[in-house]
C-alpha positions in Angstrom: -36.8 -10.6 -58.2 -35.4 -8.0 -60.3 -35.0 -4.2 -58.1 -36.7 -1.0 -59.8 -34.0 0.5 -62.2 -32.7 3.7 -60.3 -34.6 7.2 -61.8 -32.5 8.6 -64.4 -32.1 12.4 -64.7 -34.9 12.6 -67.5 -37.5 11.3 -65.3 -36.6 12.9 -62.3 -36.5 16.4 -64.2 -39.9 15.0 -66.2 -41.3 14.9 -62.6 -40.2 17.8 -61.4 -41.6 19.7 -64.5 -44.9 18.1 -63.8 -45.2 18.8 -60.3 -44.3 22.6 -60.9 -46.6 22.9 -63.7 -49.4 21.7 -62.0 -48.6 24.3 -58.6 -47.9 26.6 -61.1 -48.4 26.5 -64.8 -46.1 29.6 -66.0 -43.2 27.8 -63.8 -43.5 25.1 -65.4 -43.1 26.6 -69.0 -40.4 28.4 -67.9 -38.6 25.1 -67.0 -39.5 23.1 -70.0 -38.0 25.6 -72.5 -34.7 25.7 -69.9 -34.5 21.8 -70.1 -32.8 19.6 -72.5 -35.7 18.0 -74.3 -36.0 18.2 -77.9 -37.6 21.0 -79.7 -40.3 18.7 -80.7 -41.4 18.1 -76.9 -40.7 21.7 -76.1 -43.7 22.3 -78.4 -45.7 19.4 -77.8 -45.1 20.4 -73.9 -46.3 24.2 -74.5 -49.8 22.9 -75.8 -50.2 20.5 -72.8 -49.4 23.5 -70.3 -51.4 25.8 -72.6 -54.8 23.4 -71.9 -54.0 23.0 -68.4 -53.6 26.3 -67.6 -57.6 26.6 -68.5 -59.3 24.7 -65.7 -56.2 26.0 -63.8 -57.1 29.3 -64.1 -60.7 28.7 -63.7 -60.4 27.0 -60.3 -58.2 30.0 -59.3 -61.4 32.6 -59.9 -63.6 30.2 -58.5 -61.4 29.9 -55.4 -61.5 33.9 -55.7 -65.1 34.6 -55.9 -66.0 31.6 -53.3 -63.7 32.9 -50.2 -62.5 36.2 -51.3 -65.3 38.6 -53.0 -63.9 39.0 -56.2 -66.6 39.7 -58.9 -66.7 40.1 -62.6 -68.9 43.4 -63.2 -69.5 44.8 -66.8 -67.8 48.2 -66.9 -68.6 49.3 -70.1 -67.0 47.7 -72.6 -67.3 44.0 -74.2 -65.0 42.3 -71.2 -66.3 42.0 -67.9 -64.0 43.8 -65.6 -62.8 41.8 -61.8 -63.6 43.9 -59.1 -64.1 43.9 -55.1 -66.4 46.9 -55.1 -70.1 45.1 -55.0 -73.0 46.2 -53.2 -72.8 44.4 -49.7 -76.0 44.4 -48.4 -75.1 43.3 -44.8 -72.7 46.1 -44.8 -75.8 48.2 -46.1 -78.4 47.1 -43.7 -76.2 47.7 -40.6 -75.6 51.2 -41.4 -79.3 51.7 -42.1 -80.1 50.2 -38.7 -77.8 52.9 -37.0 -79.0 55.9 -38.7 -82.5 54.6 -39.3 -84.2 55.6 -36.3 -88.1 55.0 -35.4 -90.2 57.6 -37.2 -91.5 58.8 -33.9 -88.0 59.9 -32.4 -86.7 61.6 -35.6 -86.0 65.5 -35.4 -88.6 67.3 -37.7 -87.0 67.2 -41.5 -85.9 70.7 -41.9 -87.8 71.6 -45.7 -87.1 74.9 -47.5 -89.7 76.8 -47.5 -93.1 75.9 -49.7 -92.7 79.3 -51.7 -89.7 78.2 -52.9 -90.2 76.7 -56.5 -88.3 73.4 -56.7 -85.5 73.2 -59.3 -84.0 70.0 -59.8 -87.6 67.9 -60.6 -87.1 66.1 -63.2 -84.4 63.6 -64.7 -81.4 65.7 -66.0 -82.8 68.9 -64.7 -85.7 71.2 -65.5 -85.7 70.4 -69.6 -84.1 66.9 -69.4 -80.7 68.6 -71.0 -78.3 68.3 -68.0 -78.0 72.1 -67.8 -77.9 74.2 -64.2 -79.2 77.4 -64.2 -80.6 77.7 -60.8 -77.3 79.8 -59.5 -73.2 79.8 -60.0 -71.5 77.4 -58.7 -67.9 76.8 -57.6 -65.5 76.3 -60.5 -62.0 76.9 -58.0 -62.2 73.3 -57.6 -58.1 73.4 -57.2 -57.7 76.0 -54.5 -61.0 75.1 -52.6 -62.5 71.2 -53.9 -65.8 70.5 -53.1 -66.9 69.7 -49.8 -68.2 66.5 -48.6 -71.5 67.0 -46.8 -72.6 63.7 -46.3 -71.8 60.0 -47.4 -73.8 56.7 -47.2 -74.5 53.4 -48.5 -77.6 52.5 -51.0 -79.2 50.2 -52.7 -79.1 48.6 -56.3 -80.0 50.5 -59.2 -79.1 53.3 -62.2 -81.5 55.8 -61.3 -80.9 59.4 -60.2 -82.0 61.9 -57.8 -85.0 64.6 -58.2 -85.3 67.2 -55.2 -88.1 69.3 -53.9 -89.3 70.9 -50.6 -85.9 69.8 -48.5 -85.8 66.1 -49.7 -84.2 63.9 -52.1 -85.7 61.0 -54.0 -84.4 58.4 -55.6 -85.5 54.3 -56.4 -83.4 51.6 -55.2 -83.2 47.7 -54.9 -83.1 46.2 -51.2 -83.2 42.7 -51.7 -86.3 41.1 -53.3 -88.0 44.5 -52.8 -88.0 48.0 -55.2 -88.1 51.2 -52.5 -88.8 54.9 -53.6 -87.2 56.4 -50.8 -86.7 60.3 -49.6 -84.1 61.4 -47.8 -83.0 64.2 -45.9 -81.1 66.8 -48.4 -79.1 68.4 -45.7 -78.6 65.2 -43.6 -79.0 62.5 -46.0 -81.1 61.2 -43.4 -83.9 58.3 -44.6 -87.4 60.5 -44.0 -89.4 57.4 -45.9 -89.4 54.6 -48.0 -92.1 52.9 -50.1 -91.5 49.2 -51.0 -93.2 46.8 -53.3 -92.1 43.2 -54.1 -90.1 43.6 -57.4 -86.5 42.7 -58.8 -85.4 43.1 -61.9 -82.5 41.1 -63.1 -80.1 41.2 -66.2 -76.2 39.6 -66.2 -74.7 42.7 -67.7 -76.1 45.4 -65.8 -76.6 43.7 -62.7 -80.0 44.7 -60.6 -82.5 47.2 -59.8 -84.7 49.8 -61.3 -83.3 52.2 -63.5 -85.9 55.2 -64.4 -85.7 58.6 -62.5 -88.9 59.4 -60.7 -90.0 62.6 -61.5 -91.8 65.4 -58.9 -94.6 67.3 -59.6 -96.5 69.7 -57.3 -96.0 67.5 -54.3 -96.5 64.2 -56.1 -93.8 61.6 -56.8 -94.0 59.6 -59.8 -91.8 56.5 -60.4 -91.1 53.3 -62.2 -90.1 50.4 -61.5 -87.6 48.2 -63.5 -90.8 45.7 -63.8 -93.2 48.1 -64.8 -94.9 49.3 -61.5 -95.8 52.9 -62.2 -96.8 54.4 -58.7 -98.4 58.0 -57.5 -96.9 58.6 -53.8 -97.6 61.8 -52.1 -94.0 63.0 -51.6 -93.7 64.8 -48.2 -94.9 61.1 -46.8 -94.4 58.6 -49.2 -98.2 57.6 -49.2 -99.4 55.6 -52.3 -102.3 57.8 -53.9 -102.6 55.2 -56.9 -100.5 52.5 -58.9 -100.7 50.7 -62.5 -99.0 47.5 -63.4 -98.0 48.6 -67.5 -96.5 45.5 -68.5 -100.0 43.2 -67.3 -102.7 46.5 -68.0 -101.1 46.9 -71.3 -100.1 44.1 -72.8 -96.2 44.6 -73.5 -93.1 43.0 -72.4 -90.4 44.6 -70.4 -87.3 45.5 -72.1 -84.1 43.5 -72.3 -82.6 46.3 -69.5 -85.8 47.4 -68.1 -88.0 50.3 -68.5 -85.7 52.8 -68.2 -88.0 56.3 -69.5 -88.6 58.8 -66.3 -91.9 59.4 -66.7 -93.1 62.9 -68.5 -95.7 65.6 -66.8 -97.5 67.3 -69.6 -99.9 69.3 -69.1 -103.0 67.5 -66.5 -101.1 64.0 -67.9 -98.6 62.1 -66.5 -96.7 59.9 -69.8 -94.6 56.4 -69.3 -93.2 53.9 -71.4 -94.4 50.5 -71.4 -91.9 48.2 -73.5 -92.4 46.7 -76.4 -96.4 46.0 -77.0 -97.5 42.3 -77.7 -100.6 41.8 -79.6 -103.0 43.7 -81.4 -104.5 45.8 -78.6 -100.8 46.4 -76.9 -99.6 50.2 -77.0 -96.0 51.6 -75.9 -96.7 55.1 -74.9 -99.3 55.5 -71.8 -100.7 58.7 -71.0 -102.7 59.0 -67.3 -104.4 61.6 -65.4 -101.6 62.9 -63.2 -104.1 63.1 -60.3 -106.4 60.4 -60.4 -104.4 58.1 -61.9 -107.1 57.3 -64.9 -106.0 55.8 -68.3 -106.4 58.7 -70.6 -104.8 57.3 -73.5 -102.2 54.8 -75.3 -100.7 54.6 -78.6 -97.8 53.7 -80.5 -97.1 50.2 -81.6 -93.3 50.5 -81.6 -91.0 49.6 -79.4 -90.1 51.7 -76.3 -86.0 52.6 -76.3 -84.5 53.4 -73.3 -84.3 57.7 -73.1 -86.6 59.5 -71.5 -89.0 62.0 -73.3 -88.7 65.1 -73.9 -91.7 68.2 -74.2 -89.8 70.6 -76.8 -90.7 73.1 -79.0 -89.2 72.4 -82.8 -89.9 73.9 -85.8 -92.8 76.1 -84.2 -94.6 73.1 -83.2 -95.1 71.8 -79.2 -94.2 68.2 -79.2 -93.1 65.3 -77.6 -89.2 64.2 -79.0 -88.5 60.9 -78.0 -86.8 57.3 -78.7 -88.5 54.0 -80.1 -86.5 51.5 -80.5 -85.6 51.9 -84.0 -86.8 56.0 -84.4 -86.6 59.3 -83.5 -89.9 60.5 -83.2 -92.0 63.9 -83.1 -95.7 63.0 -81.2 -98.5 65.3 -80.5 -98.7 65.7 -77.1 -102.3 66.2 -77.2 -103.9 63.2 -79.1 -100.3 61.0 -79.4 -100.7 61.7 -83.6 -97.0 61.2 -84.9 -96.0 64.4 -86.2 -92.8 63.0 -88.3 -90.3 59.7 -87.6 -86.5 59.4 -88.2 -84.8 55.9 -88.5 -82.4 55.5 -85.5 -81.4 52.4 -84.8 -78.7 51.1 -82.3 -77.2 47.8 -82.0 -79.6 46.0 -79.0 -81.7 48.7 -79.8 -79.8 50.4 -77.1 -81.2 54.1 -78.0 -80.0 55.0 -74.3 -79.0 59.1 -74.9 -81.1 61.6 -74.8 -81.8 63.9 -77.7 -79.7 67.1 -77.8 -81.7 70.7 -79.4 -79.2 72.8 -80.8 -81.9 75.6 -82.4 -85.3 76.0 -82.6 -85.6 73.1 -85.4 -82.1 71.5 -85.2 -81.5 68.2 -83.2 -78.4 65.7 -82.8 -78.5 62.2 -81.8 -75.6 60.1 -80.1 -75.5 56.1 -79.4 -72.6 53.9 -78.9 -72.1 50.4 -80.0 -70.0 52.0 -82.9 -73.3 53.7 -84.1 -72.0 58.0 -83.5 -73.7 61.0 -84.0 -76.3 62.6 -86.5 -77.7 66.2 -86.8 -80.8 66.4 -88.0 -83.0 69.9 -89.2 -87.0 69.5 -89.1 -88.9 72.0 -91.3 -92.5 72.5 -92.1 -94.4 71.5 -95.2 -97.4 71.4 -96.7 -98.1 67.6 -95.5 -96.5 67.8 -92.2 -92.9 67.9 -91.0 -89.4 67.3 -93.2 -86.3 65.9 -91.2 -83.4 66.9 -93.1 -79.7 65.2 -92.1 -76.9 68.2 -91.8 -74.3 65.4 -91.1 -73.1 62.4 -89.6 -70.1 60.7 -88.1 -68.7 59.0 -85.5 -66.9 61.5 -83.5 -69.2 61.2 -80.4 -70.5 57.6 -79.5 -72.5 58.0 -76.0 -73.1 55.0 -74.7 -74.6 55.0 -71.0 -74.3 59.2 -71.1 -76.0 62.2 -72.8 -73.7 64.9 -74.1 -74.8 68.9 -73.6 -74.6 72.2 -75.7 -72.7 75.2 -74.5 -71.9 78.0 -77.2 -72.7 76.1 -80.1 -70.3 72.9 -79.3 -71.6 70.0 -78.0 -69.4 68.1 -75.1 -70.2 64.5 -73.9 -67.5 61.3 -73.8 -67.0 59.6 -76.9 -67.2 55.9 -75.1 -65.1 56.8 -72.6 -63.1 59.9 -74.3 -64.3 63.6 -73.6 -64.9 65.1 -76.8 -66.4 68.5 -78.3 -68.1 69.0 -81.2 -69.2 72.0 -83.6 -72.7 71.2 -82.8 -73.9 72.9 -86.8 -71.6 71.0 -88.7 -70.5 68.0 -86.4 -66.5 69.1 -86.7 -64.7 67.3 -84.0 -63.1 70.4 -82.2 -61.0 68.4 -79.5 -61.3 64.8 -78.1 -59.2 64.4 -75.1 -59.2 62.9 -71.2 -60.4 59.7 -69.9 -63.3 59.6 -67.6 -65.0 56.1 -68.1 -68.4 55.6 -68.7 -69.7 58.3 -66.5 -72.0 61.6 -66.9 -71.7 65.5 -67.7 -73.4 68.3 -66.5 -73.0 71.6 -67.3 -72.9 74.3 -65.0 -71.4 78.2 -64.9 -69.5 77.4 -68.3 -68.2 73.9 -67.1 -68.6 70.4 -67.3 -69.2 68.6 -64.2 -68.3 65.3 -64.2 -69.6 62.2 -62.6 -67.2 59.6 -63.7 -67.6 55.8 -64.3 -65.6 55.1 -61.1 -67.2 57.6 -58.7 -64.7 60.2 -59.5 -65.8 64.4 -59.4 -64.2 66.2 -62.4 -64.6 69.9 -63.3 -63.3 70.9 -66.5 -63.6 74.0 -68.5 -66.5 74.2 -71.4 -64.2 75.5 -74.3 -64.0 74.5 -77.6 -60.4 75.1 -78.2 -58.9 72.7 -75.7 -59.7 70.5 -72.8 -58.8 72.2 -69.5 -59.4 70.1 -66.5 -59.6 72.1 -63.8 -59.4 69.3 -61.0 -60.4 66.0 -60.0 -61.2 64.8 -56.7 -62.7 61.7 -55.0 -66.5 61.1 -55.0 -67.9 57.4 -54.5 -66.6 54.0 -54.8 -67.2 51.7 -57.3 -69.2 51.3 -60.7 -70.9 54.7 -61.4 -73.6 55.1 -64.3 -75.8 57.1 -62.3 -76.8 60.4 -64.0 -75.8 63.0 -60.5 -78.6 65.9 -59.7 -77.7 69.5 -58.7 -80.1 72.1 -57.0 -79.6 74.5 -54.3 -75.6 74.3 -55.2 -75.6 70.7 -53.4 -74.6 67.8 -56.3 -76.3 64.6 -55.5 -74.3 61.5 -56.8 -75.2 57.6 -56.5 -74.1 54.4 -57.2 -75.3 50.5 -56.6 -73.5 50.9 -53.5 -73.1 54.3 -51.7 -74.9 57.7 -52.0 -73.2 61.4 -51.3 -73.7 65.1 -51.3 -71.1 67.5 -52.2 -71.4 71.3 -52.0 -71.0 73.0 -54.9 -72.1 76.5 -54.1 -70.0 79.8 -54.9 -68.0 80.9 -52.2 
């Protein structure tokens, strides 16, 4: 019987390089280019590590998101992004237990007085342009920050706050359910909550509803990311009436949702439906804003994802607002088109909201490498003319809307604050990194909600960017457009809710 022949150095090194390779594949390169073997196994060596470190690396994530948390969450741009900071509902329903107490022991909700006219009604303030008018605010954010009032978690979803008669509203996902919720503007206190059996789903987004409701003489008006469209009375959260758009009106949702805040004109209330299927199928829905009656539909296009608008251009009242593919200029009486310009966006993401510069001068912004377009609309003798002044692609909002102050436009360019001569689209100054958040502007400065929860303040001049401070606001992912009335800013997430005072000292 002939013994084993004793391990020569080759093999006991080959071992050794497999072993560490498979605990640990960069080791293990590291030792085979150190070793003796020939250049030709040094290479051949290098692809074999190269394709185990593959499953290698996959088993390390999956190990990750099994026992650890770790999540992949789209950011904002084409590569998901690993993060800890997810919505942790038991986390979330414990803290609700403690502060959500039995209707019947709650302390009255203090409410501002009904003579008060409500400011902050509507997605992106009072004209949908992200401006605050309603008094100074505090722009010494270095010496004196803004002050934490109150802090807690919420549930899933990119929609923001309206605010009337003490109360805050909002629309979240809690599980399987879609709430429209109020909540206690001086407390942040839950005062009610309205839920419905919906969830809306997408990989890249994540879930939850994503349209603003909007507040109207002590109604609330919201939609859902499935298409419920639902009257509640707002001091109680009573249903007065609902409509299911997608099933009544023949359309499919949208690839993100229905995203559109709905629109008060006039005795109407106006929503979005998707994008209509069959001959019958309409996108633009127009119902009594008391009753609750179908008053009337049209459009066969498309529905995009901003909101509409009730402007004023060229001398002419009118609805501005996104299909999928156009700009468009609609009656707001009979839903007759007025005029169309082609817009389109890659996905037909059309997610920002038209800016007026003048009485008949408009830009348009979109990401996904599209830019920016300024556009001037002029009577004729057959209608409307939309003229284009210039276009580039200086200012690329993606998840944001930009605003106008002085003439210049400001908004992030991706992720980029920028400013713009809003007349001839000259970039002025580009400039400070605040992810894929959102800008307001209030008392000559940009507040902004940034993509990772941060509060920024920065001065609204078109010769420089000034940041004036920046402090910490919420945790995690943070595409929500913020709210401000009263001098209290209102900021949300997929995970936690705040309320910062912002009032002039």
């Amino acid at each position: 019987m002939n013994p084993e022949p004793p391990p020569t150095a080759h093999s006991t090194d080959a071992r050794r390089l497999r072993l560490v390779t498979l605990a640990f594949p960069p080791a293990g390169l590291w030792l085979l280019w150190r070793g003796t073997a020939t250049l030709g196994r040094k290479l051949l060596g290098t692809l074999g590590i190269a394709l185990f470190t593959l499953p290698y690396a996959a088993a390390i994530l999956f190990l990750l998101t099994k026992f650890t948390g770790l999540r992949f969450e789209m950011q904002g741009r084409p590569i998901p992004v690993p993060t800890w900071q997810v919505t942790d509902y038991a986390r979330l329903e414990k803290a609700r237990a403690v502060t959500d107490i039995a209707p019947a022991a709650k302390a009255p909700v203090r409410v501002q007085a009904k003579s008060a006219t409500p400011y902050w009604t509507d997605f992106r303030g009072p004209l949908r342009d992200g401006h605050y008018t309603e008094q100074t605010i505090n722009v010494d954010w270095a010496k004196s920050p803004p002050k934490l009032l109150w802090k807690q978690p919420v549930g899933a979803g990119y929609a923001s706050f309206v605010l009337a008669d003490g109360l805050a509203f909002t629309i979240e996902q809690r599980r399987e359910q879609e709430v429209v919720t109020a909540y206690e503007v001086e407390t942040g206190r839950e005062v009610w909550a309205h839920s419905y059996a919906a969830n809306f789903q997408e990989w890249m987004g994540g879930e939850g509803p994503r349209a603003t409701p909007t507040w109207h003489e002590g109604r609330l008006y919201s939609l859902g990311g499935t298409g419920q469209f639902r009257c509640l009375e707002a001091a109680s959260g009573k249903l007065l009436w609902q409509h299911d758009l997608l099933a009544e009106h023949s359309c499919s949702n949208l690839f993100f949702a229905l995203c559109a805040a709905p629109l008060i004109v006039d005795d109407k209330v106006l929503v979005l439906a998707g994008e209509p299927q069959g001959r019958d199928a309409r996108m633009l829905i127009a119902y009594d804003k008391i009753t609750g009656a179908l008053a009337w539909k049209a459009l066969e296009d498309k529905a995009g994802y901003a909101s509409p608008m009730l402007v004023t251009l060229a001398g002419e009242r009118q609805l501005l607002m996104h299909s999928a593919g156009h700009l468009l200029g609609v009656s707001p009486t009979d839903a007759k088109v007025l005029w169309r310009f082609p817009w389109r966006v890659e996905f037909d993401n059309t997610i920002a909201q038209p800016i007026l510069i003048s009485t008949n001068r408009v830009v348009l912004s979109a990401g996904y490498g599209t830019g920016a377009v300024g556009l001037e609309l002029n009577r004729t003798d057959g209608g409307f003319a939309v003229k284009q002044l210039w276009r580039n692609k200086f200012l690329k909002n993606k998840f944001t809307s930009s605003v106008l102050h002085n003439g210049h436009l400001y908004g992030l360019d991706e992720d980029i604050l920028v400013c713009l001569d809003a007349a001839t689209g000259e970039r002025r100054w580009k400039d400070g990194r605040y992810g894929y958040g959102q800008v307001l502007l209030a008392s000559g400065h940009l507040v902004i909600l940034c993509g990772n929860g941060d509060l920024a303040l920065v001065q609204a001049l078109p010769d420089r960017q000034t940041e004036i401070a920046r402090v910490p606001g919420i945790k995690g992912k943070t595409w929500n457009h913020p709210a401000l009335a009263g001098g209290k800013l209102f900021v949300r997430n997929a995970v936690e809710m705040a309320c910062f005072d912002l009032s002039a000292r």
